[in-house]
C-alpha positions in Angstrom: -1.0 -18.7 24.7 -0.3 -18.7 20.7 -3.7 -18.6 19.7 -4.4 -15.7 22.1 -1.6 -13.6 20.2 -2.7 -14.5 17.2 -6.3 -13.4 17.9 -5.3 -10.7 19.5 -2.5 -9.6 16.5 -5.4 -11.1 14.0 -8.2 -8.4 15.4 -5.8 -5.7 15.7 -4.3 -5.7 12.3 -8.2 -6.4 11.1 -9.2 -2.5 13.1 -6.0 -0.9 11.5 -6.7 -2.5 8.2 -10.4 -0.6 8.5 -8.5 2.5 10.1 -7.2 2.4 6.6 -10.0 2.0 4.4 -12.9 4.0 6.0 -10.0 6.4 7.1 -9.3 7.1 3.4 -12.2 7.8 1.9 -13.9 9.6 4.8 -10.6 12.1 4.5 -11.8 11.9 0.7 -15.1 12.9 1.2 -14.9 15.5 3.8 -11.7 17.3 3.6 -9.8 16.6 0.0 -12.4 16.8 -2.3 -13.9 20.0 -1.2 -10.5 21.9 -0.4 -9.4 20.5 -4.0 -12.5 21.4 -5.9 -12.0 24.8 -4.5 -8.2 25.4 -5.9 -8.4 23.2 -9.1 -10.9 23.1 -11.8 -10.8 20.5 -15.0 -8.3 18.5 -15.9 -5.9 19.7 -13.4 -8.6 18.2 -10.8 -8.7 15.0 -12.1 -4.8 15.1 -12.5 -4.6 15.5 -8.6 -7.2 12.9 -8.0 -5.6 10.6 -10.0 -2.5 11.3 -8.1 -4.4 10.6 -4.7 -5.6 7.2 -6.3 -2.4 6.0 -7.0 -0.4 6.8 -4.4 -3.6 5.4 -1.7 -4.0 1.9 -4.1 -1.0 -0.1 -2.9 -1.9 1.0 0.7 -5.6 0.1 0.0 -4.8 -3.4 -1.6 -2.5 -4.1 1.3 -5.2 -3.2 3.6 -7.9 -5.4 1.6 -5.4 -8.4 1.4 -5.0 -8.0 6.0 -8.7 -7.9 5.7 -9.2 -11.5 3.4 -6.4 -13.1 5.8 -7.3 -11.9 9.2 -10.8 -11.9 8.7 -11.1 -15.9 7.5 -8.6 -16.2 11.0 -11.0 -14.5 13.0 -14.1 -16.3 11.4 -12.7 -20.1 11.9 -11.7 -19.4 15.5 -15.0 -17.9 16.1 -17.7 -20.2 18.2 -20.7 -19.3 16.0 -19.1 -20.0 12.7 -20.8 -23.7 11.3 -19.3 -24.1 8.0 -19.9 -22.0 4.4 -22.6 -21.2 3.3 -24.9 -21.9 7.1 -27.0 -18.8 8.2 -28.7 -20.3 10.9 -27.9 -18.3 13.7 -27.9 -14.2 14.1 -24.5 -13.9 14.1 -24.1 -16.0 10.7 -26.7 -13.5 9.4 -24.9 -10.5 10.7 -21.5 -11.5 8.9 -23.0 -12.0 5.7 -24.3 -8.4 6.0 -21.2 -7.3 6.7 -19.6 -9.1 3.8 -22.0 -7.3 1.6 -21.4 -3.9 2.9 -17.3 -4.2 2.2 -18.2 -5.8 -1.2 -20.3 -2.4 -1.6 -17.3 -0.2 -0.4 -15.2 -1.9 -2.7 -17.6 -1.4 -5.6 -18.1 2.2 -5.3 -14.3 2.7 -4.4 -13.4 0.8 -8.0 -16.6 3.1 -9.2 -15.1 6.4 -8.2 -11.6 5.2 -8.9 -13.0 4.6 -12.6 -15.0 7.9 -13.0 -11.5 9.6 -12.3 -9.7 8.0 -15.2 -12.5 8.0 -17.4 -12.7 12.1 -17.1 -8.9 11.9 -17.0 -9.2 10.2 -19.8 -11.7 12.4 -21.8 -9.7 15.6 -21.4 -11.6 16.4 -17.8 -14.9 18.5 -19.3 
């Protein structure tokens, strides 16, 4: 009974925690930037953005630290999981790929975070 509220608390905090993420930047990309871009110009742009970034980061590190805990929770419990480091079966394969593809939203997340400070930085021209 414990173990199936854990799982179950484990894979539902794991979905919010991507609610979070993916919910962030896809409001980013699709909404804020372009209603943004279309009222502020310069260094008042990158003022907002900056803004954005660090009110979102503690909310984004929370969700990345429910990610690292849940997810290892949810990998040892899991049937097809051998050991580190053992890709011999498809769903081995298909969890590695997903590891690279939150690596990559991390990168480009600490990328994009960076370009803002950098033109923050620079006086915004």
């Amino acid at each position: 009974m414990l173990t199936t509220i854990l799982t179950v608390a484990s894979i539902w905090f794991h979905l919010v925690a991507t609610i979070v993420i993916i919910g962030h930047y896809l409001l980013l990309v699709l909404v804020t930037l372009p209603v943004l871009k279309k009222s502020f110009q310069g260094q008042a742009l990158l003022q907002v953005l900056e803004d954005i970034s660090r009110e979102i980061q503690p909310r984004l590190l929370a969700s990345l630290g429910v990610f690292f805990i849940t997810g290892i929770y949810l990998m040892l419990i899991n049937d097809s999981y051998q050991s580190v480091g053992q890709f011999t079966n498809l769903w081995s394969v298909l969890m590695l790929v997903k590891h690279f593809v939150v690596v990559g939203m991390i990168v480009l997340g600490v990328m994009l975070n960076n370009t803002v400070k950098a033109g923050q930085a620079s006086g915004g021209e």
